[in-house]
C-alpha distance (Angstrom), angle and dihedral (degrees) to the residues before:
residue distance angle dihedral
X1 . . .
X2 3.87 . .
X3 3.66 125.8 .
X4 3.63 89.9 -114.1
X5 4.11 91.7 54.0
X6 3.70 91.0 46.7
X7 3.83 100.4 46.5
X8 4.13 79.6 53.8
X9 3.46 97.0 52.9
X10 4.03 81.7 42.8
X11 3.42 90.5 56.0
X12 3.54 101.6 40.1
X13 4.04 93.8 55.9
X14 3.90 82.7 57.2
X15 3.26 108.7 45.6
X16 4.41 80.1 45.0
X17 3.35 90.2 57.2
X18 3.79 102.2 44.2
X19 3.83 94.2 45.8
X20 3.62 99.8 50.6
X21 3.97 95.5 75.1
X22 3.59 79.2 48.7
X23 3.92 104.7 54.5
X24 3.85 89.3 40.1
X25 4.37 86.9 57.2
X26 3.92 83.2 47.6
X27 3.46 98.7 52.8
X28 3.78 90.6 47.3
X29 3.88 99.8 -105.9
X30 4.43 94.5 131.6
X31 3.44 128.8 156.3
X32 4.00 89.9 -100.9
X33 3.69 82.4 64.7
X34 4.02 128.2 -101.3
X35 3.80 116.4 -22.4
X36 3.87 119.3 -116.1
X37 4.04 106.4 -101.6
X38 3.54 95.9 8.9
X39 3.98 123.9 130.1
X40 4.25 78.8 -101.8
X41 3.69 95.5 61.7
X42 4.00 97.0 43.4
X43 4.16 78.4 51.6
X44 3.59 90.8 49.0
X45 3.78 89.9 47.6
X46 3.88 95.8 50.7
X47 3.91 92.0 44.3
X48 4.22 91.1 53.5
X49 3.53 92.0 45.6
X50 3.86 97.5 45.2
X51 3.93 86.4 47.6
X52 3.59 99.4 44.2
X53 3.47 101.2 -101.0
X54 4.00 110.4 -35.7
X55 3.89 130.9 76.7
X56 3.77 102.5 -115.0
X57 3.85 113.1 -116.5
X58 4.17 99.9 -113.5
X59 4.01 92.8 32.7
X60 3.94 117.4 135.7
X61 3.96 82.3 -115.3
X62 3.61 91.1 56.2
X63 4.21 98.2 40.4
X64 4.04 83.2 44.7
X65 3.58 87.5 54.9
X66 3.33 94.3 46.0
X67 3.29 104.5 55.0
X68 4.48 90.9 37.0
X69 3.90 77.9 64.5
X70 3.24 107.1 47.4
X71 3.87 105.3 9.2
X72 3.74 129.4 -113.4
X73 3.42 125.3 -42.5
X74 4.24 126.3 -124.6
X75 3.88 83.2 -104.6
X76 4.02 94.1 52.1
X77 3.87 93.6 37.4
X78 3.90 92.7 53.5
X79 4.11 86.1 45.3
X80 3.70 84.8 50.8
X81 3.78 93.7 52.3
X82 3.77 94.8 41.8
X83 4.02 88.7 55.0
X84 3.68 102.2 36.7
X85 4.27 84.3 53.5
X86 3.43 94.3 43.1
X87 4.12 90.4 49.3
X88 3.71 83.4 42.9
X89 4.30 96.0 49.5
X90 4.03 83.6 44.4
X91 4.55 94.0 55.1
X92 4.31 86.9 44.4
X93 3.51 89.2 57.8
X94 3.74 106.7 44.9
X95 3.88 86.9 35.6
């Protein structure tokens, strides 16, 4: 790999990583729970309906909660690198 693909991949996993937190907030998953007519609540809405009622415990809606609340975990952070990088690697190379 050449410096120039690596620092891309570098950056990529950072930039991942830092904009996640951010992207959850924007979508209205916040650590006072999901906002009222955000992309989170129609999610919310969908996932009570489709389970009669109740967000299932283990949902995307509930793990995006989770981790708009109380941010990502080591697990979710190192995903976050690993695809931002790999998204990264992937633009160098066809640009």
């Amino acid at each position: 790999m050449d410096p120039f693909s690596a620092l891309a991949a570098v950056a990529g996993g950072v930039v991942a990583v830092v904009a996640a937190p951010v992207a959850l907030g924007a979508a209205g998953f916040t650590s006072a729970g999901i906002v009222a007519g955000s992309i989170g609540a129609k999610m919310m809405s969908a996932a009570a309906i489709a389970n009669g009622g109740g967000v299932a415990a283990g949902s995307v809606v509930a793990g995006l909660q989770s981790a708009g609340a109380a941010g990502l975990s080591g697990a979710a952070s190192a995903a976050a690198a690993t695809v931002g990088g790999a998204v990264a690697s992937v633009a160098r190379a066809i640009f």
